[in-house]
Residue, then its C-alpha position, 0 to 999 in steps of 0.5 A: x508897356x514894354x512887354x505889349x510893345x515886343x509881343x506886338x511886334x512878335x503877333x506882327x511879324x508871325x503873321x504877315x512875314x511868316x505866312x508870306x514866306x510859305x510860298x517859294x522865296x525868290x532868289x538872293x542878290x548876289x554879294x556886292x563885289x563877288x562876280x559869279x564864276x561863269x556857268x557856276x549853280x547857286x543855291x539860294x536856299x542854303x543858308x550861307x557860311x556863318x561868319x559872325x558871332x552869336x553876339x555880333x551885330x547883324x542888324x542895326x537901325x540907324x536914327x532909332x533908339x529908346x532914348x529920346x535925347x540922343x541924335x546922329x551916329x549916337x542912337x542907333x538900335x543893334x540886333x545880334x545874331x542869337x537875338x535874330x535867329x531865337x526869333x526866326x527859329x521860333x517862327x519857323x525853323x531852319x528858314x532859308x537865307x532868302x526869308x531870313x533877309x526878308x524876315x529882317x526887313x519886316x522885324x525893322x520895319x515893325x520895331x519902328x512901326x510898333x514904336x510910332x503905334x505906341x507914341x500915338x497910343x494906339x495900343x490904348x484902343x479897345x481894338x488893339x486888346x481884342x486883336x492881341x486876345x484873337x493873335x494869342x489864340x491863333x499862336x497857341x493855336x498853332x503851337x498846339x498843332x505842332x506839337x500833335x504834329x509831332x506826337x502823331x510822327x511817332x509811329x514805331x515798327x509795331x504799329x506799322x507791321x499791326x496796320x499792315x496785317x489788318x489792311x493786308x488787301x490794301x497792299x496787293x499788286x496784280x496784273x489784268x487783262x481788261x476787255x473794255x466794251x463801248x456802251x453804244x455804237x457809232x450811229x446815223x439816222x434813217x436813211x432819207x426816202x426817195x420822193x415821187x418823181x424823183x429819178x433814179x439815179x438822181x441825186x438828193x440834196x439831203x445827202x450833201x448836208x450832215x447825216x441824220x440823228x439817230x431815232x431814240x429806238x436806235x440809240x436803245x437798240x444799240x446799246x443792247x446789243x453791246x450789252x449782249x456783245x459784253x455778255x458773249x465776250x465775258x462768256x468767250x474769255x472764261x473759255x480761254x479766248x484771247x483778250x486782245x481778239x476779243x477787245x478788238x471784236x469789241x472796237x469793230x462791233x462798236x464801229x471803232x476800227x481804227x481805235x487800239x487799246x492795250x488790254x494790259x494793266x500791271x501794277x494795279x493796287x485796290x485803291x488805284x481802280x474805280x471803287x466798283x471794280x476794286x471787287x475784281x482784286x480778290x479774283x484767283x489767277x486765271x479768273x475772268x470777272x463778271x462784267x462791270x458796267x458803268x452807265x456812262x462809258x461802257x462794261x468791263x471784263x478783268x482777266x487776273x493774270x497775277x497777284x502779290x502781296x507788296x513786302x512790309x519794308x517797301x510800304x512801311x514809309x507810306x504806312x508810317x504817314x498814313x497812321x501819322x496823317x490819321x492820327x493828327x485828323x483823329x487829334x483835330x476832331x475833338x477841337x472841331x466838334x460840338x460847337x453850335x451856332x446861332x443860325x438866326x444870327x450866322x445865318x444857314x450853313x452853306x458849304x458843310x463840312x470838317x473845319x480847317x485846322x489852325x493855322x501854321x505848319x501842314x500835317x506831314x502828309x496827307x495821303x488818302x487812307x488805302x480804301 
């Protein structure tokens, strides 16, 4: 009875205490009495200077106590320090001071609670055993996540240096130049033809009213021409022209005058540029690109002004977290695989996909893979 009893009150706290206090704790009260000098910073997070023993009382429940024959000052519950912080450090480590203090709100609250359960033999229902069955799997659940966690962290300099030389593309920086050419060009209809009788001069009321659409020939018409313009600038850039002439070029034929765009992009990574301009990282310095054209927005030329390969020590972090982040999904896929359901019974599938891993802490980055 006991034993269920302190589990109970384990399950409980784990899940309503602990995942309310992923989101950002508010901030302490201030001790009574202690005035704040002005202008000082607190920081709520620290935990404070621990001025109690381990085996000294920081918890005590007045008016609740195992012995049904004490009252008054004589029953009362304590909770010490070791006892509190093996639960808070069991739950989560290193909690903050702020979700400590709510923590040992909640593990009042369910000590109390749980005991009135018991009293009314609650924990004699049938629900209560297939709660504590599901409660014990989503625990170990979570520990089992923690600890893959905390083997996937183990990445040692020969595997990153490894990872480094077979994705060597992926940590490339270069410097373009990138011509951008409208699909189309600014459009207005036919002109409106002049009706008999009308004198010369006159003026027609149509022209006070919003310029006509463009016909469909129209919009067909101009976006070939901006192609054949993609093509002669490509062709112009090869042959050494000037970029910036040529973007501008662009922008008049296009009738976007007053629009400027800079033609310099520094620092570009593959995994940074559109997965149909990614090719133009393997040109040469001083290569122009053919030209990329999207259907929506328009075409592109690159000119490659530079590349470099980034050192091993300036990426090492980022393909440290990489490998760990990879490692922990590769670990969660054989959890989540071959499983099937009974779709007569669950009904179809609606939204495919990887399952959620369990619950608990989140791998320690989740950075996209380089490609």
């Amino acid at each position: 009875m006991r034993f269920q009893y302190l589990v109970c009150v384990l399950v409980w706290v784990l899940l309503s205490c602990v995942a309310y206090g992923q989101t950002a704790p508010p901030a302490a009260p201030p001790t009574a009495g202690v005035q704040a000098e002005p202008g000082a910073v607190t920081a709520p997070d620290k935990a404070p200077e621990v001025k109690v023993g381990p085996d000294d009382t920081v918890i005590t429940l007045r008016g609740f106590c195992s012995d049904s024959k004490l009252t008054g000052p004589a029953c009362q519950t304590t909770i010490t320090r070791a006892q509190f912080e093996k639960l808070a450090e069991a739950l989560q480590p290193n909690m903050s001071s702020p979700l400590r203090r709510q923590l040992a709100t909640r593990y009042s609250m369910g000590l109390k609670m749980a005991t009135e359960a018991e009293k009314r033999g609650l924990d004699k229902q049938a629900s209560f055993e297939e709660k504590m069955y599901f409660a014990r799997l989503q625990i170990l659940s979570q520990e089992l996540s923690s600890a893959l966690q905390t083997d996937s962290g183990k990445v040692s300099d020969a595997d990153v240096e490894e990872y480094y030389k077979k994705n060597l593309p992926s940590y490339e920086q270069a410097t373009f130049k990138r011509i951008i050419v409208p699909r189309t060009k600014q459009l207005t209809g036919p002109a409106a033809s002049a009706k008999p009788g009308d004198k010369a001069g006159a003026k027609n009321d149509s022209a006070s009213g919003p310029p006509p659409a463009p016909t469909e020939e129209q919009k067909k018409a101009a976006e070939e021409e901006m192609t054949k313009l993609a093509d002669s600038l490509r062709a112009r850039a090869a042959k050494g022209e000037d970029p910036d002439k040529l973007q501008k070029e662009a922008y008049e034929a296009a009738g976007l005058n007053g629009n400027t765009v800079n033609t310099k992009l520094e620092n570009q990574r593959r995994s940074s540029l559109p997965p149909t301009h990614q090719a133009v990282m393997d040109l040469k310095s001083g290569e122009v690109s053919q030209v990329i054209s999207d259907p929506n927005s328009g075409h592109y030329i690159y000119i490659m002004v530079s590349k470099e390969a980034l050192s091993l020590e300036k990426v090492t972090p980022d393909i440290r977290k990489l490998i760990s982040s990879q490692r922990y999904r590769d670990s969660m896929q054989s959890f989540q695989k071959d499983v099937d359901l009974n779709d007569a019974y669950f009904g179809p599938t609606r939204n495919p996909g990887v399952p959620l891993p369990p619950k608990g802490r989140p791998p320690a980055d989740h950075a996209p893979d380089p490609d």
